[in-house]
C-alpha positions in Angstrom: 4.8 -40.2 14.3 2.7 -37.9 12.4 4.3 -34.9 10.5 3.4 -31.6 12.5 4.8 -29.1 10.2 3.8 -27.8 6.9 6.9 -26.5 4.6 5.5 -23.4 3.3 6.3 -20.5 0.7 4.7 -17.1 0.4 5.9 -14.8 -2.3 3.7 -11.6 -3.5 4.5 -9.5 -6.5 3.8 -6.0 -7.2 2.6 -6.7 -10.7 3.0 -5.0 -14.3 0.8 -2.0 -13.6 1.5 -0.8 -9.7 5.0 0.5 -8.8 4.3 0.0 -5.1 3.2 -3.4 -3.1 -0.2 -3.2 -2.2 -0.9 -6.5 -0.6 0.0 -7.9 2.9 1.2 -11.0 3.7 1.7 -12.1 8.0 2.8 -15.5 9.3 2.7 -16.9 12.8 6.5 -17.5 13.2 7.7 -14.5 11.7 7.5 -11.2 14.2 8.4 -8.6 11.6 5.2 -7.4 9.4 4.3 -7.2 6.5 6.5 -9.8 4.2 6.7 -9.7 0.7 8.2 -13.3 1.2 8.9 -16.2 3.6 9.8 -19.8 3.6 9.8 -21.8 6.3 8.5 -24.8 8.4 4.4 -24.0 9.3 3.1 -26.3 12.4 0.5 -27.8 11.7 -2.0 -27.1 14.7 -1.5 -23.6 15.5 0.4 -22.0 12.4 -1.4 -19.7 10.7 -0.7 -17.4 7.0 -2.8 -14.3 6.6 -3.1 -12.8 3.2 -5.3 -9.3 2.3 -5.1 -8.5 -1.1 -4.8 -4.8 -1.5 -7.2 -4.5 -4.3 -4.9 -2.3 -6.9 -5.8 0.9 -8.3 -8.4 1.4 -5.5 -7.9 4.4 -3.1 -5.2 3.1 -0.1 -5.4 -0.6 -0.9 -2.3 -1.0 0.7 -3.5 0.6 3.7 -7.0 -1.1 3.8 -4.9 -4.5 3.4 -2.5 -3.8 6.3 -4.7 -2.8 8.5 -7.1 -6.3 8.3 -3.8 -7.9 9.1 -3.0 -5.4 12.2 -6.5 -6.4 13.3 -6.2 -9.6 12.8 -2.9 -11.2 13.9 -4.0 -10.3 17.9 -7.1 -12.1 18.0 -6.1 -15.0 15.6 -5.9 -17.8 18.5 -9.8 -17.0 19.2 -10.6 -17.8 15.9 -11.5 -21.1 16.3 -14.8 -21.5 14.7 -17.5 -20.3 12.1 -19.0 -17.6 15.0 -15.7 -16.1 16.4 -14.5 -15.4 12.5 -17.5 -13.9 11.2 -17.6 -11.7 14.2 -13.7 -11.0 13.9 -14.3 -10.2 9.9 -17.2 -7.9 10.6 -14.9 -6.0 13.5 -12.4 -5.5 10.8 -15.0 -4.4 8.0 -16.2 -1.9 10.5 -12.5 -0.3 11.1 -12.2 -0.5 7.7 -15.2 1.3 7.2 -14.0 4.2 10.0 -10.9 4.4 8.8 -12.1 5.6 5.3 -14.6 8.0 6.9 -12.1 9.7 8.9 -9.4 10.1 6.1 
């Protein structure tokens, strides 16, 4: 029988410069968000690891990177080609974009 899960292990770091975590990590099996780590048995077909990299010492990176994942983690099962993730990354670029005009 063919293996169906991946073992997997996330770990981010705040760094040497930032005192505060700026990137966001979300996995399929875990409901709490966002993790700093997780390890844990991935399946292969419909497990899925989202990372956003909050881009340190730019204005809100941890809230630019938390909010991609928000946006992201719903619609994540549509995702299943080239056409249905550029459209999903340009949805999120957008919010992004309103976010930052708003605040």
């Amino acid at each position: 029988m063919a293996r169906q899960y991946a073992h997997c292990s996330l770990l981010t770091h705040v760094g040497h410069v930032r005192a505060d975590y700026e990137d966001a990590i979300a996995v399929s099996e875990v409901g709490r968000f966002p993790l700093v780590h997780w390890s844990g048995d991935l399946p292969l077909r419909q497990g899925w690891v989202l990372v956003a990299d909050g881009m340190g010492g730019h204005a809100a990176g941890e809230v630019a990177s938390r909010i991609v994942i928000e946006l992201l983690r719903p619609v994540l099962a549509s995702l299943t080609n080239g056409h249905n993730i550029t459209r999903a990354l340009h949805a999120v670029n957008d919010a992004l974009f309103d976010t930052m005009q708003h605040h």
